[in-house]
Backbone as CSV, one residue per row, in Angstrom:
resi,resn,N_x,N_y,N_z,CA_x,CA_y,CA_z,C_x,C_y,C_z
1,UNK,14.580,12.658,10.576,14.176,11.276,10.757,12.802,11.016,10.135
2,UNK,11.845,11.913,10.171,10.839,11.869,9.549,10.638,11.513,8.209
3,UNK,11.666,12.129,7.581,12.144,11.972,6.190,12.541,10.904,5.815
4,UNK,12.682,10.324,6.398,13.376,9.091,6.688,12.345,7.746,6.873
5,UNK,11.706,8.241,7.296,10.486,7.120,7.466,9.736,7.227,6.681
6,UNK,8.993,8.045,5.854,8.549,8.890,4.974,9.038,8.278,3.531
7,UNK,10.133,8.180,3.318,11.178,7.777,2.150,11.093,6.037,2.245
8,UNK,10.561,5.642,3.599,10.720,3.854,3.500,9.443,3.454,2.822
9,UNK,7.793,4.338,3.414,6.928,4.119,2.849,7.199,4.710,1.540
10,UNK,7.584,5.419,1.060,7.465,5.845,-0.602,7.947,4.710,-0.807
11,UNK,9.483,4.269,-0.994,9.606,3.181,-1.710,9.035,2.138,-1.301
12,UNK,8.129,1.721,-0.674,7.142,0.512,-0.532,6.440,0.451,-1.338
13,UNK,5.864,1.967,-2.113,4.864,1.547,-2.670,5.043,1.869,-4.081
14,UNK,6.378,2.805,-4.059,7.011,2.170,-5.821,7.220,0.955,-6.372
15,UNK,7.627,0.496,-5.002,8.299,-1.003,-5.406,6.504,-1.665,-5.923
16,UNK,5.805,-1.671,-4.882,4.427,-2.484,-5.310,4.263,-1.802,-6.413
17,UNK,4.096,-0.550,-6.835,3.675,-0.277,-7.876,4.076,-0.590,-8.746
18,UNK,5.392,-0.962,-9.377,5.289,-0.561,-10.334,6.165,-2.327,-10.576
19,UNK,6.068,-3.329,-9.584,5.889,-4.304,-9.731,4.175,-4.650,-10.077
20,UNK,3.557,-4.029,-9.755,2.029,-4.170,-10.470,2.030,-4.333,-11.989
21,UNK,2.986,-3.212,-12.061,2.879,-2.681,-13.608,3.145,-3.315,-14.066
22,UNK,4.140,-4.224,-14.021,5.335,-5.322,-14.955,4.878,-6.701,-14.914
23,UNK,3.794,-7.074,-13.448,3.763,-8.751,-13.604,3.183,-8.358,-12.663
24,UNK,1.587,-8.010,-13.058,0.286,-8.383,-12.389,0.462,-9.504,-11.709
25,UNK,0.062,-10.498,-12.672,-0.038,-11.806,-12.571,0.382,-12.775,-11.030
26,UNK,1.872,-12.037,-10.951,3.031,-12.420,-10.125,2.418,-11.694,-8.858
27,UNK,2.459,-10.226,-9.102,2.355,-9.757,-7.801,0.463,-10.055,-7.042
28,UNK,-0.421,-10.931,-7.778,-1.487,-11.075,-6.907,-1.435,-12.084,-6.680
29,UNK,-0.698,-13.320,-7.526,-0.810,-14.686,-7.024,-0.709,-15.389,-5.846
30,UNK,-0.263,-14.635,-4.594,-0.323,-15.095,-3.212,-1.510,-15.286,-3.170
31,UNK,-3.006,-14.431,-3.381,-4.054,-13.763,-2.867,-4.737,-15.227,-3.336
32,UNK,-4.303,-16.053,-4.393,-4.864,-17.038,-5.159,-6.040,-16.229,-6.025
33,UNK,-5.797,-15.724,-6.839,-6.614,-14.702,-8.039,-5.597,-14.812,-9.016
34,UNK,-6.807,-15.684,-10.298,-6.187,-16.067,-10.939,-6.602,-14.355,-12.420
35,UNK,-5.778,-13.731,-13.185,-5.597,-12.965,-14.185,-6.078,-13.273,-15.444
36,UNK,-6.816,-14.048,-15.829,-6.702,-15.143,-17.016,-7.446,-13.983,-18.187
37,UNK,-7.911,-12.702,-17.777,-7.995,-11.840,-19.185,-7.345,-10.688,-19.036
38,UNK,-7.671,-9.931,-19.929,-6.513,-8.374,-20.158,-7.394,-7.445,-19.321
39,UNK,-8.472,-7.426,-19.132,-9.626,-6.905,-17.965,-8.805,-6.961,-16.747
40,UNK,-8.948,-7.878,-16.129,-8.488,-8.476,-15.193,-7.106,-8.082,-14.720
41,UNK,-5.886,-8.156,-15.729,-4.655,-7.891,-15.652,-4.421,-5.879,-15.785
42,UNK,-5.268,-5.135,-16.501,-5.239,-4.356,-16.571,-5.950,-3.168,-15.094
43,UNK,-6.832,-3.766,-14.593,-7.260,-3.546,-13.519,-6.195,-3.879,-12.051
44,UNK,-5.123,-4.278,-12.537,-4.258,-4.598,-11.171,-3.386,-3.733,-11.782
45,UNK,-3.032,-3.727,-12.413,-1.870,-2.552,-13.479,-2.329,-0.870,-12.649
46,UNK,-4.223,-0.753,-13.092,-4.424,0.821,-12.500,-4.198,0.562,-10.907
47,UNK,-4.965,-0.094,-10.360,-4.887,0.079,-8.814,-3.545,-0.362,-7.882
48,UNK,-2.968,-1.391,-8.038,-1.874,-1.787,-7.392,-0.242,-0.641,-8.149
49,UNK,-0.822,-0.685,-9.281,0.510,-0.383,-10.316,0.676,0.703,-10.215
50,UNK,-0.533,1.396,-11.103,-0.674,2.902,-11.245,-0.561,3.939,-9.859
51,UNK,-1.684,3.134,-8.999,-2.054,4.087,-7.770,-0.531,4.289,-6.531
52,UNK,-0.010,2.999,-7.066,1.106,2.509,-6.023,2.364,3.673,-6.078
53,UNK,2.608,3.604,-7.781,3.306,4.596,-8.380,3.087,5.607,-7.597
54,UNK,1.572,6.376,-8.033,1.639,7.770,-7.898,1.459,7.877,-5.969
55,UNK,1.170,7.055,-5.236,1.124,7.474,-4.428,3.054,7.359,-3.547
56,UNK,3.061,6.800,-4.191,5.087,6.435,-3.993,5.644,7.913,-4.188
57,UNK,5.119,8.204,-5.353,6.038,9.501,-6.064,5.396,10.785,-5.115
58,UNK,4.456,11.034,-4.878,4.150,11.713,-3.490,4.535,11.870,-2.568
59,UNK,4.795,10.624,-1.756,5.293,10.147,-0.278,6.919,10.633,-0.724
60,UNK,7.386,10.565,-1.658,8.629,10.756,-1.711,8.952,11.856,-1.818
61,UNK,8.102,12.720,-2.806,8.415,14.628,-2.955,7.973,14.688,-1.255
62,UNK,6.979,14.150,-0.909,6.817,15.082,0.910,8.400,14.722,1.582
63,UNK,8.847,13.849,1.198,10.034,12.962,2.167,11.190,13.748,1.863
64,UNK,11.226,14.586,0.254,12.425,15.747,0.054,12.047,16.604,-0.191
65,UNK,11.078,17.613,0.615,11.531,18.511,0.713,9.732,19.699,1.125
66,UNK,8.671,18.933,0.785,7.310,19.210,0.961,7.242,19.708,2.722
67,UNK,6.664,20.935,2.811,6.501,21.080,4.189,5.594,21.931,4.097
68,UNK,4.837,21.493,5.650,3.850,22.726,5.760,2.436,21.913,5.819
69,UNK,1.168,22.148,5.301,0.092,21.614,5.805,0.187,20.732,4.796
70,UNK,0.632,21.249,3.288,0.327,20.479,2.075,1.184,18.752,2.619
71,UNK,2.439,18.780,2.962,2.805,17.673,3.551,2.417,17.150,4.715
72,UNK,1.780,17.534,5.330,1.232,17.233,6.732,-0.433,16.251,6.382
73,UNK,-0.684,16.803,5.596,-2.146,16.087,4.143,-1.671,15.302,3.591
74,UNK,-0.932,15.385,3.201,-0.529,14.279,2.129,-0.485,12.975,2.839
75,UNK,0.601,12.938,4.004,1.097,11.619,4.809,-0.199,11.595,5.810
76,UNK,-0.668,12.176,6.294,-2.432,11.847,6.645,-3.002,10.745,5.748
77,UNK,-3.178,11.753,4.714,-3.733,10.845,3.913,-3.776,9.258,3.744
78,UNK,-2.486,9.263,3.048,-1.963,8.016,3.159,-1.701,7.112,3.976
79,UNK,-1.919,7.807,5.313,-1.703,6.933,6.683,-3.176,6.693,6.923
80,UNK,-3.954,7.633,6.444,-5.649,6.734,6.994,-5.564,5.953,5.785
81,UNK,-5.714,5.914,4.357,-5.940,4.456,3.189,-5.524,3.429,3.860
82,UNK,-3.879,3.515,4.258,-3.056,2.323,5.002,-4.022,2.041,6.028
83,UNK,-4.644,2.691,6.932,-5.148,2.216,8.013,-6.640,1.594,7.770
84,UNK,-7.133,2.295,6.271,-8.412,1.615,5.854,-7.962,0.195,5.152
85,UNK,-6.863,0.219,4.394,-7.100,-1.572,4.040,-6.633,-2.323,4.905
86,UNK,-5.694,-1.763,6.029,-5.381,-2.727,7.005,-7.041,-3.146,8.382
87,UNK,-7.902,-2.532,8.431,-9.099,-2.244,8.664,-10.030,-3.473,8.008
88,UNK,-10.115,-3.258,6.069,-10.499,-3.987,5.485,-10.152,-5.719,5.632
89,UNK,-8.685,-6.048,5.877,-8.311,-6.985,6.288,-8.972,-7.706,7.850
90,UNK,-9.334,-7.099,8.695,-9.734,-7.495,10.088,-11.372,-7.913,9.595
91,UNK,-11.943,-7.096,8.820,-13.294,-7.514,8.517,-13.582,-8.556,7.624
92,UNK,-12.640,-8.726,6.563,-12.415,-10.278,5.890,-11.871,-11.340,7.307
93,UNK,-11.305,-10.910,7.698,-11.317,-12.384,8.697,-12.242,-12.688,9.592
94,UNK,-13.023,-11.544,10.078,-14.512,-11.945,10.627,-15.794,-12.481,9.980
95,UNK,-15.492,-12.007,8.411,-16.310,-12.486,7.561,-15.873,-14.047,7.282
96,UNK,-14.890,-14.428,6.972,-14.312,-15.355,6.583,-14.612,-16.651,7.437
97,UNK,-14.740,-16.065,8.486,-14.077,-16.833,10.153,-13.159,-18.179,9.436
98,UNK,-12.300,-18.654,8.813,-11.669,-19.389,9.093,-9.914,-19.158,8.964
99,UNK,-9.251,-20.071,10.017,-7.705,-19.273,9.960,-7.232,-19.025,8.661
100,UNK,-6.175,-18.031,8.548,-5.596,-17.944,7.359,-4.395,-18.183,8.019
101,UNK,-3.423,-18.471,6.891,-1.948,-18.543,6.974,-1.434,-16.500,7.267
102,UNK,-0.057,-16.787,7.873,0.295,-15.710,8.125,0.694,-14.248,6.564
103,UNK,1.143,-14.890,5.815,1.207,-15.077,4.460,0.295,-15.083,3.467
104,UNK,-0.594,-14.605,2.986,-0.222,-12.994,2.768,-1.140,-12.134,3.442
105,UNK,-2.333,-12.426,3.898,-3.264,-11.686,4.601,-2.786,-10.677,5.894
106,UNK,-2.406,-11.692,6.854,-1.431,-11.167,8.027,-0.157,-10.612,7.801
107,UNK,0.698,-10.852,6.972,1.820,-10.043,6.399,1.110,-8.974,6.102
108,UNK,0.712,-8.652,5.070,0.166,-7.179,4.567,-1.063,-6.582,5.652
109,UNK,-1.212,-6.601,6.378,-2.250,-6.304,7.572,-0.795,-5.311,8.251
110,UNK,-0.078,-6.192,8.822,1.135,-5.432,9.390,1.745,-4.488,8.881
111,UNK,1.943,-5.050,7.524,2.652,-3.907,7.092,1.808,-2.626,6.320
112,UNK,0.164,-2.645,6.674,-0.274,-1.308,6.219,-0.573,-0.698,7.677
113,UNK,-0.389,-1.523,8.778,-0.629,-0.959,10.167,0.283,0.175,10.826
114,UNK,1.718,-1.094,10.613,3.191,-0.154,10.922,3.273,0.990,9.637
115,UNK,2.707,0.792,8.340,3.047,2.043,7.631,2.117,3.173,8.217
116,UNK,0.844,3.137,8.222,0.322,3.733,9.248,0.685,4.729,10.083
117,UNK,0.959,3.850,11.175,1.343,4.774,12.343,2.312,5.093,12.114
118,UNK,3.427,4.761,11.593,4.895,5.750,11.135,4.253,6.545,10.508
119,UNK,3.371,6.706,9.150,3.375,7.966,8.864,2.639,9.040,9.595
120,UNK,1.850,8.555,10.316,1.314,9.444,11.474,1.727,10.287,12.491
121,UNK,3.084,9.024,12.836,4.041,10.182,13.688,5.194,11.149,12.947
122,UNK,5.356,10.909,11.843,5.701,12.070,11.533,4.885,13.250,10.715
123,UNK,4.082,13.147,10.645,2.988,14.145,10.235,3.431,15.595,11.078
């Protein structure tokens, strides 16, 4: 079952990734950030695209077949980042102080919270 949960966050973050890769543009436009140079577009490509990728393709070798401390690190890992930008999100809204829509701030808050602690419990 672990594997299993393990395998939902990998493909979460293939999918972001490597929708990064293909249509920057698309995948930040909720955030209202607008892309308008190759700077700009190329910098969502490494971090959303690139990082999303490789951290996908990770989560997924631990999910078939990685055991032992090296997998037990790995999904750590990735379960504290998840828990640092979901973190980062609570401090933009104190900074912010004004409501946001649920969409996209609060959507992605949740879903780096619940990725989180799933990968935690199976660690």
């Amino acid at each position: 079952m672990s594997s299993l949960f393990t395998g939902l966050v990998a493909l979460f973050f293939l999918g972001m990734g490597l929708f990064g890769l293909v249509a920057p543009r698309a995948l930040i436009r909720p955030f209202g950030i607008e892309l308008s140079v190759p700077e700009a577009r190329a910098e969502v490509r490494a971090v959303y695209g690139g990082f999303g990728v490789a951290v996908g393709a990770l989560l997924a070798w631990t999910a078939l077949g990685a055991s032992g401390d090296l997998r037990s690190g790995v999904v750590i890992t990735v379960a504290v980042s998840l828990a640092g930008m979901a973190f980062g999100r609570l401090v933009a809204r104190a900074v912010e102080r004004r409501p946001s829509a649920f969409y996209p701030s609060w959507f992605y808050f949740w879903v780096e919270t619940v990725g989180a602690v799933v990968l935690v419990s199976t660690a």
